[in-house]
mmCIF file of the C-alpha atoms, coordinates in Angstrom:
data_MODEL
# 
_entry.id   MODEL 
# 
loop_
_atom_site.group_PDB 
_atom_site.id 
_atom_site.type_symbol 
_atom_site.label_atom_id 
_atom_site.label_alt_id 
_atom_site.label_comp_id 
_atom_site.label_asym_id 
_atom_site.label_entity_id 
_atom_site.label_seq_id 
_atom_site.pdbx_PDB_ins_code 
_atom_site.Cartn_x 
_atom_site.Cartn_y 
_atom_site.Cartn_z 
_atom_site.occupancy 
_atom_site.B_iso_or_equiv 
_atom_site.pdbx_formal_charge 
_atom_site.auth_seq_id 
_atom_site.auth_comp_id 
_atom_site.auth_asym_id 
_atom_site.auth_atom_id 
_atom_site.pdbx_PDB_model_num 
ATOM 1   C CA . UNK A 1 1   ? -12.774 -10.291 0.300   1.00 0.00 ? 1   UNK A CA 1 
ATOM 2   C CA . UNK A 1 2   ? -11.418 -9.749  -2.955  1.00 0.00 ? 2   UNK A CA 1 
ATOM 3   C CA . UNK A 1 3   ? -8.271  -11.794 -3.680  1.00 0.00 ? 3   UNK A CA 1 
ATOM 4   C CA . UNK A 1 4   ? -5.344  -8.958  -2.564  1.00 0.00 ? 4   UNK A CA 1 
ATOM 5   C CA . UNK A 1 5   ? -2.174  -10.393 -4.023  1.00 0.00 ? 5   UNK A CA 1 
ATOM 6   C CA . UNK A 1 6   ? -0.312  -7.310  -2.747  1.00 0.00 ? 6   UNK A CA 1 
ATOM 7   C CA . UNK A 1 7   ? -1.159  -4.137  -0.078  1.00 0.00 ? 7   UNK A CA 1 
ATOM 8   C CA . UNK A 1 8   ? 1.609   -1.620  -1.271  1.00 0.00 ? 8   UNK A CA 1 
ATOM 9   C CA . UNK A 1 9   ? 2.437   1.530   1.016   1.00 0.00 ? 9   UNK A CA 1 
ATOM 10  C CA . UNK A 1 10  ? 3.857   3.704   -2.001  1.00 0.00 ? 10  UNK A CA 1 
ATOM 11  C CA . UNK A 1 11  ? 4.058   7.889   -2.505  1.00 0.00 ? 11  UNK A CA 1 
ATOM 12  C CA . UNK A 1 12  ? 4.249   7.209   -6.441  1.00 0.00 ? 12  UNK A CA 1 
ATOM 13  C CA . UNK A 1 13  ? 1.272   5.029   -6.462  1.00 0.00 ? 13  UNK A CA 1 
ATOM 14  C CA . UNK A 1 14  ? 1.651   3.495   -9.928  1.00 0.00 ? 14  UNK A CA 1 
ATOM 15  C CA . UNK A 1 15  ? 4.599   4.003   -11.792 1.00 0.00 ? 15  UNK A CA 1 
ATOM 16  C CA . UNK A 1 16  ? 7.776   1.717   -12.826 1.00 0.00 ? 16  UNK A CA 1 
ATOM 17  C CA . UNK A 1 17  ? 8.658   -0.460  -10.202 1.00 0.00 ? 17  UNK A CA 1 
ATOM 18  C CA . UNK A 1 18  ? 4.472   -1.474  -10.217 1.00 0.00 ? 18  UNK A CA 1 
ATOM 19  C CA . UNK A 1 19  ? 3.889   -1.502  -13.422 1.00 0.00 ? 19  UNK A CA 1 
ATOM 20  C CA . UNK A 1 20  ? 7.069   -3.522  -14.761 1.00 0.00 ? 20  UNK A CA 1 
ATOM 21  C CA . UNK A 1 21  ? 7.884   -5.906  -11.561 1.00 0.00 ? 21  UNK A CA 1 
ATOM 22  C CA . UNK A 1 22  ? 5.605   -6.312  -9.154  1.00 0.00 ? 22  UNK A CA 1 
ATOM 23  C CA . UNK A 1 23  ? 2.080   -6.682  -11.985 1.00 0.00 ? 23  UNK A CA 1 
ATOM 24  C CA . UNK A 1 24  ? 3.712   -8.942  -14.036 1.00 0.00 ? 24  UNK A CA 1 
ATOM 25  C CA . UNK A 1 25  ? 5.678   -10.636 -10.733 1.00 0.00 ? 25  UNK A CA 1 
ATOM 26  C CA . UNK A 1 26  ? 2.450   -11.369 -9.142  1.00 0.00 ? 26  UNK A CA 1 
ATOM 27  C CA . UNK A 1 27  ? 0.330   -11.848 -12.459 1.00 0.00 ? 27  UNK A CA 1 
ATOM 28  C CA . UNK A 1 28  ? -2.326  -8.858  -11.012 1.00 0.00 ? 28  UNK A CA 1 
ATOM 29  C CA . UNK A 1 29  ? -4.810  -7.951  -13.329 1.00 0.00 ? 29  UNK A CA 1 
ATOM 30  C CA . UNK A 1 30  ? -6.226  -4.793  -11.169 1.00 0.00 ? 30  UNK A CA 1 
ATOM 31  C CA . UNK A 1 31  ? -4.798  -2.254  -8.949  1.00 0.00 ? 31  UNK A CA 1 
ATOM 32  C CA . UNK A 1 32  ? -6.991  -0.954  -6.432  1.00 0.00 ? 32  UNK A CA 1 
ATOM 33  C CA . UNK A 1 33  ? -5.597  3.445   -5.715  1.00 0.00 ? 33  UNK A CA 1 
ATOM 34  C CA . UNK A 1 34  ? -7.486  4.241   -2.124  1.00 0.00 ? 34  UNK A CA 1 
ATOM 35  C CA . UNK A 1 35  ? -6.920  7.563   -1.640  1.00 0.00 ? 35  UNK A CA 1 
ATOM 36  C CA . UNK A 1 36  ? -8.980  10.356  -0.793  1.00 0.00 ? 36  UNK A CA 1 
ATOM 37  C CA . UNK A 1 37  ? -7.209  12.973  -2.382  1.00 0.00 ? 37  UNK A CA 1 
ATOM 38  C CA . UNK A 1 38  ? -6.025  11.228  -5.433  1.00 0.00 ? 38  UNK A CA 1 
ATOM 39  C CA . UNK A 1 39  ? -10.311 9.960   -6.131  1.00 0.00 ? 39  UNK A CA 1 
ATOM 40  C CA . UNK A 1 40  ? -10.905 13.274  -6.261  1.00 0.00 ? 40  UNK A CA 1 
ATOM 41  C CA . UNK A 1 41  ? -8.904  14.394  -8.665  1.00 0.00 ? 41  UNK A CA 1 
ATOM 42  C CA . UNK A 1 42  ? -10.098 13.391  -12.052 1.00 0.00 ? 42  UNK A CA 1 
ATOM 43  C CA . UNK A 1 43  ? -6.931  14.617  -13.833 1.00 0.00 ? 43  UNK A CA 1 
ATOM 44  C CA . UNK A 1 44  ? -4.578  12.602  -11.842 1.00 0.00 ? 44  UNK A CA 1 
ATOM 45  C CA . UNK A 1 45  ? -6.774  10.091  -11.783 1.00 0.00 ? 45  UNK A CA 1 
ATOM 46  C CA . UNK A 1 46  ? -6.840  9.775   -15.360 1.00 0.00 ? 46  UNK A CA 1 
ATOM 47  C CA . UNK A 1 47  ? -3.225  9.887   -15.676 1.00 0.00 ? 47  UNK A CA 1 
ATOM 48  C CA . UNK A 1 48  ? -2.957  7.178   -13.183 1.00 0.00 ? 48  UNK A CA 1 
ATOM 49  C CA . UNK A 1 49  ? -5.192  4.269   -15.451 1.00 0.00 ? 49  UNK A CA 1 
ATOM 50  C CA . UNK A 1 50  ? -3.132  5.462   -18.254 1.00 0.00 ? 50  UNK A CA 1 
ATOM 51  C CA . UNK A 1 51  ? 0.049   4.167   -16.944 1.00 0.00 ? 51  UNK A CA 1 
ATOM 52  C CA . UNK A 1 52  ? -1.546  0.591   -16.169 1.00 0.00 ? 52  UNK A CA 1 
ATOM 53  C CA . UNK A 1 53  ? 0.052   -2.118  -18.669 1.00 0.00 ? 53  UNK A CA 1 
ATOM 54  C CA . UNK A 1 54  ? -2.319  -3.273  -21.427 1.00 0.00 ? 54  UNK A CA 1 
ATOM 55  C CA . UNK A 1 55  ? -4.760  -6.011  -19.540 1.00 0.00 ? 55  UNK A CA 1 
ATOM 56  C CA . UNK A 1 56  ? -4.870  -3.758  -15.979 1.00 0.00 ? 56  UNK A CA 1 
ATOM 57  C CA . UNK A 1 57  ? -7.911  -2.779  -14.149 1.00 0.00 ? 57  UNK A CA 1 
ATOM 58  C CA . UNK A 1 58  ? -7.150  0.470   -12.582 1.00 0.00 ? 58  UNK A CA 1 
ATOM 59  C CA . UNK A 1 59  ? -9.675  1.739   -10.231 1.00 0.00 ? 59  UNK A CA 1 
ATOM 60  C CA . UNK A 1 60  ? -8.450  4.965   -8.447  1.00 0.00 ? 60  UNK A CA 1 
ATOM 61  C CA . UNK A 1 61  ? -11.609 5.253   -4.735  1.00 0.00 ? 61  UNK A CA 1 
ATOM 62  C CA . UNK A 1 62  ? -11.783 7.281   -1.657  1.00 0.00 ? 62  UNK A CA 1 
ATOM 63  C CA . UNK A 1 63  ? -10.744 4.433   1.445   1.00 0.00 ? 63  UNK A CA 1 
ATOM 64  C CA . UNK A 1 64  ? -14.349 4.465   2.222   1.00 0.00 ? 64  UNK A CA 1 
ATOM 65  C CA . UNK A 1 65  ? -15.202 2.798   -1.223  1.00 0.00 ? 65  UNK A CA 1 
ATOM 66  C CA . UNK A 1 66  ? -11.945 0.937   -1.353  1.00 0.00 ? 66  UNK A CA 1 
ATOM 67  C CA . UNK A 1 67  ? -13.041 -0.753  1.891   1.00 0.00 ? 67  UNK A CA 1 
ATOM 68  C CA . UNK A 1 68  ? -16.820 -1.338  0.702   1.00 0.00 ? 68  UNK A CA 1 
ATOM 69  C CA . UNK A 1 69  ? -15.032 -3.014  -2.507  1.00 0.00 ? 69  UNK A CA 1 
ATOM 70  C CA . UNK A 1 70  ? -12.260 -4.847  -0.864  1.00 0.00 ? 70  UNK A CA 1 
ATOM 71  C CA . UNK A 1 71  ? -15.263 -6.508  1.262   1.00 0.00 ? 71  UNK A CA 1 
ATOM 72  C CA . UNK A 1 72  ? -17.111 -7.806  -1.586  1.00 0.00 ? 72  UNK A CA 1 
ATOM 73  C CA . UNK A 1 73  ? -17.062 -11.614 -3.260  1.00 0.00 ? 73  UNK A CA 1 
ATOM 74  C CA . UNK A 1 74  ? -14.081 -12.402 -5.035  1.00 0.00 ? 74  UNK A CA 1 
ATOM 75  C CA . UNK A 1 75  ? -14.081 -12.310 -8.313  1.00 0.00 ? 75  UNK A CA 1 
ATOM 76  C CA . UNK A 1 76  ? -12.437 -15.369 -10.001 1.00 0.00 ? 76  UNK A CA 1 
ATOM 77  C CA . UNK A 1 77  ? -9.200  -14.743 -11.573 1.00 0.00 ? 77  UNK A CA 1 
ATOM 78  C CA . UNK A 1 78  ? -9.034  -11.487 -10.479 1.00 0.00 ? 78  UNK A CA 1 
ATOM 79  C CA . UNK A 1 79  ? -5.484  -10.405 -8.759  1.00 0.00 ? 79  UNK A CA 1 
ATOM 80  C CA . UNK A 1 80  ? -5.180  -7.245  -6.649  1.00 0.00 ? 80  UNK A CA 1 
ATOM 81  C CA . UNK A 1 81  ? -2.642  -4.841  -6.072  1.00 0.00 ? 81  UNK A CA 1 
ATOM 82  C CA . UNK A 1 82  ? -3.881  -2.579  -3.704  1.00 0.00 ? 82  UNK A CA 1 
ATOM 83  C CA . UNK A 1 83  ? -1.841  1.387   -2.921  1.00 0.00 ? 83  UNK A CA 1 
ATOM 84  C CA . UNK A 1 84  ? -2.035  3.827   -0.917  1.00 0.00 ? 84  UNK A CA 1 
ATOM 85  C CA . UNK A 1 85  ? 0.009   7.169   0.149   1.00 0.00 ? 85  UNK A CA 1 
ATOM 86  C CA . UNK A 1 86  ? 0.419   5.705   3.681   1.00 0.00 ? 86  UNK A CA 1 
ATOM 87  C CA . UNK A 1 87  ? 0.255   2.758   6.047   1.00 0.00 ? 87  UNK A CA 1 
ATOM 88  C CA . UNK A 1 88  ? -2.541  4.993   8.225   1.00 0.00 ? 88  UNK A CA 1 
ATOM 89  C CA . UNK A 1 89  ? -4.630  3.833   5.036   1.00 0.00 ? 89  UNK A CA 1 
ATOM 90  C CA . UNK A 1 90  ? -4.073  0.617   5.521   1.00 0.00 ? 90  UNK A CA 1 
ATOM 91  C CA . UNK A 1 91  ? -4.592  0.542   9.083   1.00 0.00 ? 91  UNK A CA 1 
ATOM 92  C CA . UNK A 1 92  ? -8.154  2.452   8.493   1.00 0.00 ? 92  UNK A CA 1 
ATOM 93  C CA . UNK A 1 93  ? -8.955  -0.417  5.791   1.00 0.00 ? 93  UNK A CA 1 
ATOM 94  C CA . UNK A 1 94  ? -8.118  -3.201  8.592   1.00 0.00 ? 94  UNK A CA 1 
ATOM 95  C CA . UNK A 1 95  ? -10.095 -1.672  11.221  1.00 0.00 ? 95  UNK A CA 1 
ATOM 96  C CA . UNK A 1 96  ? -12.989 -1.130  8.903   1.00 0.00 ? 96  UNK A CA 1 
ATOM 97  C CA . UNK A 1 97  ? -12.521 -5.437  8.356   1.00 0.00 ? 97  UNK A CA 1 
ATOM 98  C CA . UNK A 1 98  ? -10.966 -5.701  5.404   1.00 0.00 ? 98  UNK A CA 1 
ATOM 99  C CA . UNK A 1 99  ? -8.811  -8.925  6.062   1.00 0.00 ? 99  UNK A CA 1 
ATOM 100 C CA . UNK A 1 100 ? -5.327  -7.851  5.054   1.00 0.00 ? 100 UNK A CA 1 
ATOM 101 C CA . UNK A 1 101 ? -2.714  -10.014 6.613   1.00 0.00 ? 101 UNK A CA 1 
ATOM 102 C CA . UNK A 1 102 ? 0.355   -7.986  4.718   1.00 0.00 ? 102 UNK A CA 1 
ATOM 103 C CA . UNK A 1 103 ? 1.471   -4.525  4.397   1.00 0.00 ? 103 UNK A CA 1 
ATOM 104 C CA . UNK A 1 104 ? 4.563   -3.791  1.994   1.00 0.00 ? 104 UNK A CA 1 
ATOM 105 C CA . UNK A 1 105 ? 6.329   -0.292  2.842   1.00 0.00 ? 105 UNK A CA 1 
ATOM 106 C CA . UNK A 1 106 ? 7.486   0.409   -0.776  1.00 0.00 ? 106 UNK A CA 1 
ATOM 107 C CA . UNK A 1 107 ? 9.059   4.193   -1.419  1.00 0.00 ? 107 UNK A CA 1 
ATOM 108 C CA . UNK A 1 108 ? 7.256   6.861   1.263   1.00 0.00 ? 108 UNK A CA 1 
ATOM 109 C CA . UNK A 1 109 ? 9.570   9.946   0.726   1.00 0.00 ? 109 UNK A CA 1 
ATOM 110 C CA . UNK A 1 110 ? 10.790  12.888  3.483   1.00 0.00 ? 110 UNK A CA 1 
ATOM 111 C CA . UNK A 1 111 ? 8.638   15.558  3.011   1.00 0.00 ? 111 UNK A CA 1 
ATOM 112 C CA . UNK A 1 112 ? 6.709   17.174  5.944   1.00 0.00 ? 112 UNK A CA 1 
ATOM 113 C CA . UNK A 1 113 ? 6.713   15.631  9.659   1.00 0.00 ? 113 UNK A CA 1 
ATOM 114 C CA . UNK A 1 114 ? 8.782   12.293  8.177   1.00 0.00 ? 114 UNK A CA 1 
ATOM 115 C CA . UNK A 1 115 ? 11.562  10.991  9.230   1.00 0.00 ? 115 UNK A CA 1 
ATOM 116 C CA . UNK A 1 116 ? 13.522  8.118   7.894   1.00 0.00 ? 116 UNK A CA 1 
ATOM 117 C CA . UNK A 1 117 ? 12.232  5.017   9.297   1.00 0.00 ? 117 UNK A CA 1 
ATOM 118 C CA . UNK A 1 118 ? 13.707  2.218   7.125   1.00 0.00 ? 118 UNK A CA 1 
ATOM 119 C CA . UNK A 1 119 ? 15.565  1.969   3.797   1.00 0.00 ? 119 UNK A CA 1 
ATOM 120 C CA . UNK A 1 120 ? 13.254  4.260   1.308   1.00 0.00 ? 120 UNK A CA 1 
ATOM 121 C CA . UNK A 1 121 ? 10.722  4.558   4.027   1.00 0.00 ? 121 UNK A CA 1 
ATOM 122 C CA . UNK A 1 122 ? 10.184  7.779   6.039   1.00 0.00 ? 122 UNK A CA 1 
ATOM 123 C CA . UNK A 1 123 ? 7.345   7.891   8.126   1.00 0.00 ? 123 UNK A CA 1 
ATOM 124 C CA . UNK A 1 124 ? 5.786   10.882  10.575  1.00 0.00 ? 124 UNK A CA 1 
ATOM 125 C CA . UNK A 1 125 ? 5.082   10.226  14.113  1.00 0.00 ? 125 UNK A CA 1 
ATOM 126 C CA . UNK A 1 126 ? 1.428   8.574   12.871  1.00 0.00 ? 126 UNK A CA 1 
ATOM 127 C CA . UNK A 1 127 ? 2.581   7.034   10.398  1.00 0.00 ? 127 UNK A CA 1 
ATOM 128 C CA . UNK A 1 128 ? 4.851   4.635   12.849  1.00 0.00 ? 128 UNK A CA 1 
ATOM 129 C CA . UNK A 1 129 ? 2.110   4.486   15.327  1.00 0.00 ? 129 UNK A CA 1 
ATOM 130 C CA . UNK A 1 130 ? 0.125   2.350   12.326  1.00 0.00 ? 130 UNK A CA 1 
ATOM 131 C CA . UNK A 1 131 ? 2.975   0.732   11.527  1.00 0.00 ? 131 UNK A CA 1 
ATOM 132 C CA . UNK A 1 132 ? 3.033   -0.498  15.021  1.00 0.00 ? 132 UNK A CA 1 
ATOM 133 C CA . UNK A 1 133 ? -0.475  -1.497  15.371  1.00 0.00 ? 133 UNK A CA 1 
ATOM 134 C CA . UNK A 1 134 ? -1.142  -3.436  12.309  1.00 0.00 ? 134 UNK A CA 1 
ATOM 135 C CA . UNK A 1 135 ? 2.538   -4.814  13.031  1.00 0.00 ? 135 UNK A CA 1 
ATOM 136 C CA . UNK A 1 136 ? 1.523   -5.742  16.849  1.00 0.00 ? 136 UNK A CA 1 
ATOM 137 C CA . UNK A 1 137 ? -1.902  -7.210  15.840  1.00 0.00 ? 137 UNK A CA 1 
ATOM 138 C CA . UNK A 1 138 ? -0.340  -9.489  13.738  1.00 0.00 ? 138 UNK A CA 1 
ATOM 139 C CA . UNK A 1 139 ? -0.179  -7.763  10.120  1.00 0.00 ? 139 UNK A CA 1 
ATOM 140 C CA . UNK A 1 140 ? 2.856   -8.705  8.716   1.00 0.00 ? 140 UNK A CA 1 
ATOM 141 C CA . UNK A 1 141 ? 4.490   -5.628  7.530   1.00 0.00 ? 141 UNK A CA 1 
ATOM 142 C CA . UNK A 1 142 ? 7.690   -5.489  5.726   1.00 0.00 ? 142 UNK A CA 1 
ATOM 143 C CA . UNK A 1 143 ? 9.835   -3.232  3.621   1.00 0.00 ? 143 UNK A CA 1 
ATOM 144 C CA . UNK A 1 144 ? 10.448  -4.677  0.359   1.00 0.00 ? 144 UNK A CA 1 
ATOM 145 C CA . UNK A 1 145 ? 10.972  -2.311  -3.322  1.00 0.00 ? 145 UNK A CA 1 
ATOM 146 C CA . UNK A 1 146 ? 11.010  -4.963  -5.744  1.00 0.00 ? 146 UNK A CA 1 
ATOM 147 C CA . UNK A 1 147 ? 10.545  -8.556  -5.090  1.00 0.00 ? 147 UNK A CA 1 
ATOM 148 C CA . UNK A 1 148 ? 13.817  -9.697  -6.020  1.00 0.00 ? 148 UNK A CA 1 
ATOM 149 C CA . UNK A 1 149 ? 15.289  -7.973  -3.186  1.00 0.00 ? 149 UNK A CA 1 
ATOM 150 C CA . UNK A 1 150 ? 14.412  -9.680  0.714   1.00 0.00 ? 150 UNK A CA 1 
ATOM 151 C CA . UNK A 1 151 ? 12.152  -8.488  3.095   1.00 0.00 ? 151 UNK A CA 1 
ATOM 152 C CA . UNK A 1 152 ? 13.247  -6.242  5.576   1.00 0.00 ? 152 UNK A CA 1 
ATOM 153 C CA . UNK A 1 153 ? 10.766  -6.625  9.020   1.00 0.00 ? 153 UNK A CA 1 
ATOM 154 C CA . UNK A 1 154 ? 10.096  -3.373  10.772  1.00 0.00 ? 154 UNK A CA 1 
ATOM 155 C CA . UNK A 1 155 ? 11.118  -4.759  14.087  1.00 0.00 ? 155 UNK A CA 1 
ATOM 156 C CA . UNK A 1 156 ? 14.370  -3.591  14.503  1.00 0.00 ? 156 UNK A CA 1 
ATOM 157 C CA . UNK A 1 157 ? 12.808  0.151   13.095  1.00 0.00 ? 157 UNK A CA 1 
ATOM 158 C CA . UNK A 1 158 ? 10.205  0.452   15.499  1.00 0.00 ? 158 UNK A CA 1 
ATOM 159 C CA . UNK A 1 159 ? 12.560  -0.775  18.592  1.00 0.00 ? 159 UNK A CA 1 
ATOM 160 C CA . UNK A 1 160 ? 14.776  2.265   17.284  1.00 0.00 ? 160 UNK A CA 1 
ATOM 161 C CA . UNK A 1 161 ? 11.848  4.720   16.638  1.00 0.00 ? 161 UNK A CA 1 
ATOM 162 C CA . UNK A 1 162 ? 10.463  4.008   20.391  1.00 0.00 ? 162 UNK A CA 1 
ATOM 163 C CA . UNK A 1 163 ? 13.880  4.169   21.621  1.00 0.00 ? 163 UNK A CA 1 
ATOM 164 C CA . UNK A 1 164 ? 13.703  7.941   20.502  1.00 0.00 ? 164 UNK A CA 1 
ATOM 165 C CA . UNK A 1 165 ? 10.663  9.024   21.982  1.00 0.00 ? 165 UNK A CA 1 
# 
């Protein structure tokens, strides 16, 4: 697999708080977009790589090419940052055997069927059911915005999402 230094759940994809903390924070020199909608969109695609910093890789793929990439040889030096729209992304990418132990819940708005789940996380009904299967088969997913602030598990979220159903 290639060397994922961080699996990002974020609406705004790449913008400030990826381009100015977490990149230089974790010394990534490619983000990895995997999303459907965003691949094909060559305008928004475009305007995605142009807000990498100087030195990025930006690659915006469908999931299905994400997960064909994700699965190849490392490449030394290389540094990931892989994001995504939603954690139902990730959970595709995992079942598809990409090996990633760690899911970060960065900013997922309210808009349609979401609800807020924890801090700047809202999340619709599927949404927290692949939250709670990557968390229950041992994915380690927190909520974290900027990695000077701690991680926040999603245990005590999903006890109080399943308490509501």
């Amino acid at each position: 697999m290639r060397n994922v230094v961080l699996a990002r759940v974020d609406d705004r994809l790449i913008h400030g708080e990826v381009v100015s903390v977490w990149t230089p924070s974790l010394s990534a020199n490619c983000i990895l977009v995997a999303d459907d909608a965003v691949a094909q969109d060559k305008f928004n695609s475009r305007v995605l790589k142009s807000l990498a910093p100087d030195g990025v890789k930006v690659f915006v793929a469908t999931i299905e090419a994400a997960i064909k990439g994700l699965n190849k040889e490392p490449v030394p030096g290389e540094r990931v940052i892989v994001l995504t729209k939603s954690p139902i992304t990730f959970l595709r990418m995992i079942e598809a055997g990409v090996p990633i132990t760690q899911v970060n819940l960065g900013g997922m708005g309210l808009h349609g069927n979401r609800a807020p789940f924890i801090k700047n996380v809202a999340a619709d009904p599927d949404e927290v059911a692949a939250i709670k299967k990557m968390h229950d088969s041992g994915v380690h997913v927190y909520y974290q915005l900027v990695p000077e602030q701690a991680m926040i598990e999603v245990n005590d979220a999903l006890k109080r999402m399943q308490r509501q159903e």
